[in-house]
C-alpha positions in Angstrom: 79.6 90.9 68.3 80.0 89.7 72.1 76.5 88.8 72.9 77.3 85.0 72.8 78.6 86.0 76.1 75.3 86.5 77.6 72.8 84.6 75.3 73.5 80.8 74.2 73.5 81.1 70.7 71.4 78.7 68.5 74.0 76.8 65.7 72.9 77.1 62.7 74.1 73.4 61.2 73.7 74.9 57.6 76.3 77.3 58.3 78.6 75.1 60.7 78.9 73.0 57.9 79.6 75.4 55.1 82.1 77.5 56.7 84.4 74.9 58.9 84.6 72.9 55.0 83.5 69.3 56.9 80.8 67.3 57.2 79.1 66.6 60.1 80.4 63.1 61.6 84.1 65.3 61.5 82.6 68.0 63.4 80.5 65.5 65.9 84.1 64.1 66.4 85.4 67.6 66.9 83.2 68.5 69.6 83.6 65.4 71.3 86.9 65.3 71.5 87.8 69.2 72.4 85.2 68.5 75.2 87.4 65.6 76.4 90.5 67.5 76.1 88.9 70.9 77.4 87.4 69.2 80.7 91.0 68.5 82.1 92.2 71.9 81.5 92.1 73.7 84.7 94.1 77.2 83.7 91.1 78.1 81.7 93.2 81.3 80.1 93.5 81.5 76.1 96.8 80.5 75.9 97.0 77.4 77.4 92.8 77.1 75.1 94.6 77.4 72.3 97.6 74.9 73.0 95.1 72.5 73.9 93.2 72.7 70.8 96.3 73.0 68.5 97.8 69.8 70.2 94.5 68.4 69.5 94.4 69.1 65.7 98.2 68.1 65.3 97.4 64.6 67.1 94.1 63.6 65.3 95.5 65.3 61.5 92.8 68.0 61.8 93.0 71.3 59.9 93.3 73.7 62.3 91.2 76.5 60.2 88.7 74.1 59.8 88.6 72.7 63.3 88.8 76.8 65.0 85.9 77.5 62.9 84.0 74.7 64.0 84.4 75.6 67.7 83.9 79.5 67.1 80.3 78.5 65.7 79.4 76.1 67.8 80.6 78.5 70.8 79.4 81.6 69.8 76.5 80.7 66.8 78.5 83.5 64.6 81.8 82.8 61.6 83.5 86.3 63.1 83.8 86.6 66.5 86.5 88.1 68.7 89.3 85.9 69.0 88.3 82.5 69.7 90.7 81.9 72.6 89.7 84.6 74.7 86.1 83.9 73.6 86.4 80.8 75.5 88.2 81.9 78.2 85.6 84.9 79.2 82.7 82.6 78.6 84.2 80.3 81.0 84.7 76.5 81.4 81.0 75.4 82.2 79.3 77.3 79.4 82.2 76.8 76.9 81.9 72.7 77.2 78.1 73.2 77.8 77.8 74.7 74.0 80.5 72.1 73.3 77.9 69.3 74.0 74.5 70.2 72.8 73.1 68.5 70.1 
């Protein structure tokens, strides 16, 4: 369940785009936009993750279900994970925006 933490997962788009519910220009936005807001965070903890990516979904009208289980996939390859907020957090920043931005 935790080996995202040790071997960069590979996204399966099929399922990316089946379980967050969007289509694939919303999640391209997604990721680009939680790697913008992500970058400036420099407490990486899960706390202030998840205020950051809840402030994010508020401002841009994004449903936060949707938009979580975007990130979990992309971050970790897998629809159940471990919390996604301390997922992040142990992964760390680098990896966590790394994942964030491959195509």
């Amino acid at each position: 369940m935790v080996d995202f933490l040790v071997k960069e997962p590979k996204i399966d788009q099929a399922l990316l785009l089946k379980k967050s519910r969007q289509d694939e220009k919303t999640v391209a936005e997604q990721r680009a936009l939680a790697v913008e807001k992500l970058a400036a965070v420099e407490d990486w903890q899960a706390e202030k993750l998840e205020r950051v990516c809840r402030d994010l979904a508020a401002e841009k009208n994004y449903h936060a279900g949707k938009f979580f289980m975007a990130l979990r996939i992309v971050i970790t390859g897998k629809a159940v994970t471990p919390p996604l907020f301390a997922s992040l957090a142990l992964l760390g920043k680098t990896k966590t925006l790394a994942r964030l931005q491959k195509k």
